[in-house]
N, C-alpha and C positions, 0 to 999 in steps of 0.2 A: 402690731409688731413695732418696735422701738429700737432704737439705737441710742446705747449709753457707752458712761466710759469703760464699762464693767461687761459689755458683750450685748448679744440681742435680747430681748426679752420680748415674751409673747402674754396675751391675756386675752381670754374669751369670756364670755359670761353665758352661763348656761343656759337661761332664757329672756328674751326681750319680749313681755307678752303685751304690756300697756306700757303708755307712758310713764309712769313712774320707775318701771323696769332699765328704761332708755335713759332717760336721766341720771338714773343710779350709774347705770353704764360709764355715762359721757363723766359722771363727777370724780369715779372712780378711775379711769384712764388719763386723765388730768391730775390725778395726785400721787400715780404711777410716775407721770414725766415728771412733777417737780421732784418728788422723793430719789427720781435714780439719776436725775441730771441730762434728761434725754435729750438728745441732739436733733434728732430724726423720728417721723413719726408714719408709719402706714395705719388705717384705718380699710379693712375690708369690707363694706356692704352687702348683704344679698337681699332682697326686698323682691315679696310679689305685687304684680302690679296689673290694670285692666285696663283695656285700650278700649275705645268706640270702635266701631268699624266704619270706615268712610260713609258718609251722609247721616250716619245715627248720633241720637247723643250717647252722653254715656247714664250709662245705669246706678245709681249711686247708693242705691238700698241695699245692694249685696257687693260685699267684705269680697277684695280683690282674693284673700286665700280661701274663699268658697265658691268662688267663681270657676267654672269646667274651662271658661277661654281666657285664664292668667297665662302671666307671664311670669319670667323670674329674670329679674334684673341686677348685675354684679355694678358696684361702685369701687373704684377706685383712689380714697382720699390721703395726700402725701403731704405731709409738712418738714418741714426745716427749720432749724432756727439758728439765726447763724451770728446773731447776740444773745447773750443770757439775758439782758434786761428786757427784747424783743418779745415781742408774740409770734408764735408760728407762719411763717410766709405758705398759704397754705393752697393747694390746686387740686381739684378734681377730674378725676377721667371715667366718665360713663361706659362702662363695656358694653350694655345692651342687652337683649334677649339670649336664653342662655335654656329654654324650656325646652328648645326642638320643635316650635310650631310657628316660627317665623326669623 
């Protein structure tokens, strides 16, 4: 979501499946804020992820979204910019688990 002088404006991308996907994401939401003049910037995340369990390591050969004990993790990332010549003053807030199993 964005804040410009012309009202909010939102964009999703229909799928982030590889890095190249992400990328495209990130270069394209970057050419959203110079093109509309954005002022303010949210970025929402959701990402699965795999925790150890206390004294184990973790498992690294299987992919946190094939895994039965994921999680799903919401991010929060909020920018400003509160010069046009400036970069985004930018801060994140971790929300946490969001699966229903912790």
């Amino acid at each position: 979501m964005a804040r410009c002088p012309r009202g909010t404006l939102f964009y999703m991308p229909e799928k982030m499946d590889d890095e190249r996907a992400k990328d495209h994401f990130a270069n394209t939401a970057a050419l959203i804020c110079i093109a509309h003049d954005v002022s303010e910037l949210v970025v929402i995340l959701e990402s699965w992820i795999k925790v150890a369990a206390p004294g184990e390591a973790l498992d690294l050969r299987e992919r946190p979204c094939e895994s039965l004990d994921r999680r799903c993790w919401c991010c929060l990332c909020l920018g400003r910019q509160a010069d046009p010549c400036a970069a985004f003053a930018r801060s994140s807030i971790l929300y946490g688990d969001h699966s229903g199993t912790g």
